[in-house]
N, C-alpha and C positions, 0 to 999 in steps of 0.2 A: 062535388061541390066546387063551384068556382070561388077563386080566389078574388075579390077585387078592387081591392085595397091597393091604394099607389105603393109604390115599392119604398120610398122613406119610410111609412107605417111601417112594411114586411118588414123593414131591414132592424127598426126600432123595435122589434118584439122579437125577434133575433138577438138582435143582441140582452134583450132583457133576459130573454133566455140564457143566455151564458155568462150574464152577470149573476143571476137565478144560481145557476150552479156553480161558477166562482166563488160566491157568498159560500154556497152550501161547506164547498173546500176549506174555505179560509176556516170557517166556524169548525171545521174538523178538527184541521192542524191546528188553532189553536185551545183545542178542549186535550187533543193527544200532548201540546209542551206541559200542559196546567197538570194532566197527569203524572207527567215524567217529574214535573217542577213535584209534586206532591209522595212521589215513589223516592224520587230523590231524597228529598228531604226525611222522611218519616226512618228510610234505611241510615240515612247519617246519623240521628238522633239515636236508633239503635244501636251502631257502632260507639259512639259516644256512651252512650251508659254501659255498654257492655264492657267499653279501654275504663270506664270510671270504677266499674265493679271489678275487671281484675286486678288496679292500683291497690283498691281497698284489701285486697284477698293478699295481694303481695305485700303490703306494708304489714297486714298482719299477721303470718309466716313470717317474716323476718321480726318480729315484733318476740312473737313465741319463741323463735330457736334463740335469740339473744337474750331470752327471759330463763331458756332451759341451759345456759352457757354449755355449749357444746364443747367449746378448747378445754374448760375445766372436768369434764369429764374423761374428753380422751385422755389428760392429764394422768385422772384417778386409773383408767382402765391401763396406761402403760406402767404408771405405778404399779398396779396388782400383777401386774405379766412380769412384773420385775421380782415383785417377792417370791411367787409361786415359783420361778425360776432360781433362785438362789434357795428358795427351800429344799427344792430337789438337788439344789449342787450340796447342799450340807447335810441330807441324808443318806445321800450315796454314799457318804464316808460314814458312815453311823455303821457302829458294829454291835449285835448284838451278842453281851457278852456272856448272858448268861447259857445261850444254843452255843455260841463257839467252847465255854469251857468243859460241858457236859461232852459235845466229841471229840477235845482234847483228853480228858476223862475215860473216853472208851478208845483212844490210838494208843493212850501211854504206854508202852509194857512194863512188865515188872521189872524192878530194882528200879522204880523211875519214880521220884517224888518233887512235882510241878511246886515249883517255890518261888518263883516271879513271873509274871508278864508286865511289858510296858507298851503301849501302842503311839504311833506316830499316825493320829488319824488321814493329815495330810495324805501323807504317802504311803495309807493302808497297810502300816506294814507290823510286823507285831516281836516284839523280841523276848522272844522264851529265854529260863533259867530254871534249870530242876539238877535237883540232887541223884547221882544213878551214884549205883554199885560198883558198877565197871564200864570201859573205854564201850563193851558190846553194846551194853545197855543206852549208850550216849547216840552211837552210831544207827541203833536200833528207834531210839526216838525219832531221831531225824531222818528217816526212812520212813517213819508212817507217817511223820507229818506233814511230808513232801509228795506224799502219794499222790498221783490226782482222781483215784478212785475215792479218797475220803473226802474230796472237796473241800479240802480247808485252805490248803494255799498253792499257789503258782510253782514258788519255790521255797526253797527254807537252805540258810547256810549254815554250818557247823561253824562259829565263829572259835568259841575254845572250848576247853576242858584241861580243868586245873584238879591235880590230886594232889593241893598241897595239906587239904585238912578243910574238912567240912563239923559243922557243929551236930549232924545227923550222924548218930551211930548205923553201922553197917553203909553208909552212902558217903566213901571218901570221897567223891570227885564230884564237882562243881560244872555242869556245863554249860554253854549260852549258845541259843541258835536264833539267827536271825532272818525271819519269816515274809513272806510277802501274800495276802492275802489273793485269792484268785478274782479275776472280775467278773465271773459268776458265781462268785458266793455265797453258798445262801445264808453266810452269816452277815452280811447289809444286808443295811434295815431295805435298803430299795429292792434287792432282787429276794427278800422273805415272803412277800408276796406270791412271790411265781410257784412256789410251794415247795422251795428248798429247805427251809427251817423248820424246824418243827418243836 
């Protein structure tokens, strides 16, 4: 088919042609900003309530812990670390007296009659007084009470022994030994536990 149309016409529907589809362009790019304008917006708005909802969440955790005072707790909790701690410093010196005199009871030997003790819980230490027969019998105490197979003390000193007159007939002489508890003893109360005492 021939053309035959002057060329102004051609040129004019030519160009409508590419105004045709310029059109078509523009109405593109501007439907693709209106979405971005609309993607935009909808994600800001979800950002926004979500910064709004976690302010809410955090005003009220801080709301709670200041409702559950925390400092006065840790407070109470180092308090309690502190007595349970001093409980055990003042039963470690806790002696049980009535297990320690029962195996003073079986170390004694004869001519030996146990007639004071006086303890220094401080410094675990324990000081014998018994009436014996003789110098043997004195010497013979403090030998099994010092033993460390009977587990009673560390050490024990012979402090004296006086024969100037005792009020027990047959028991002139007076002695005094002065003891030191062992640190595994099972006469504290702390290591009666461990299944020393019995």
């Amino acid at each position: 088919m021939i053309n035959l149309l002057p060329p102004e016409v051609k040129e004019e529907f030519s160009f409508a042609r590419h105004n045709r589809r310029l059109l078509s362009w523009l109405f593109a790019f501007v439907l693709a900003i209106v979405g971005v304008g609309v993607i935009t917006g909808a994600g800001l708005a979800l950002m926004s309530h979500a910064a709004d909802t976690y302010n809410a969440h955090i005003v009220t955790e801080k709301n709670q812990l200041a409702s559950e005072d925390s400092v006065g707790i840790q407070k109470q909790i180092t308090d309690m670390s502190n007595n349970i701690n001093l409980t055990v410093k003042v039963l470690s010196q806790e002696v049980l007296f009535g297990n320690l005199l029962n195996r003073l009871g079986q170390v004694t030997p004869g001519g030996v009659i146990l007639s004071g003790l006086s303890i220094t819980p401080s410094k675990n230490t324990l000081d014998i007084t018994a009436n014996v027969a003789s110098y043997a019998a004195a010497t013979q105490l403090q030998e099994n009470v010092s033993d460390p197979a009977n587990q009673i003390f560390s050490k024990a000193d012979l402090v004296s022994v006086s024969c100037v007159g005792s009020a027990i007939p047959g028991y002139p002489c007076l002695v005094d030994i002065h003891a030191q508890l062992a640190t595994n003893s099972p006469f504290l109360f702390i290591n009666s536990k461990a299944g020393g005492a019995k």
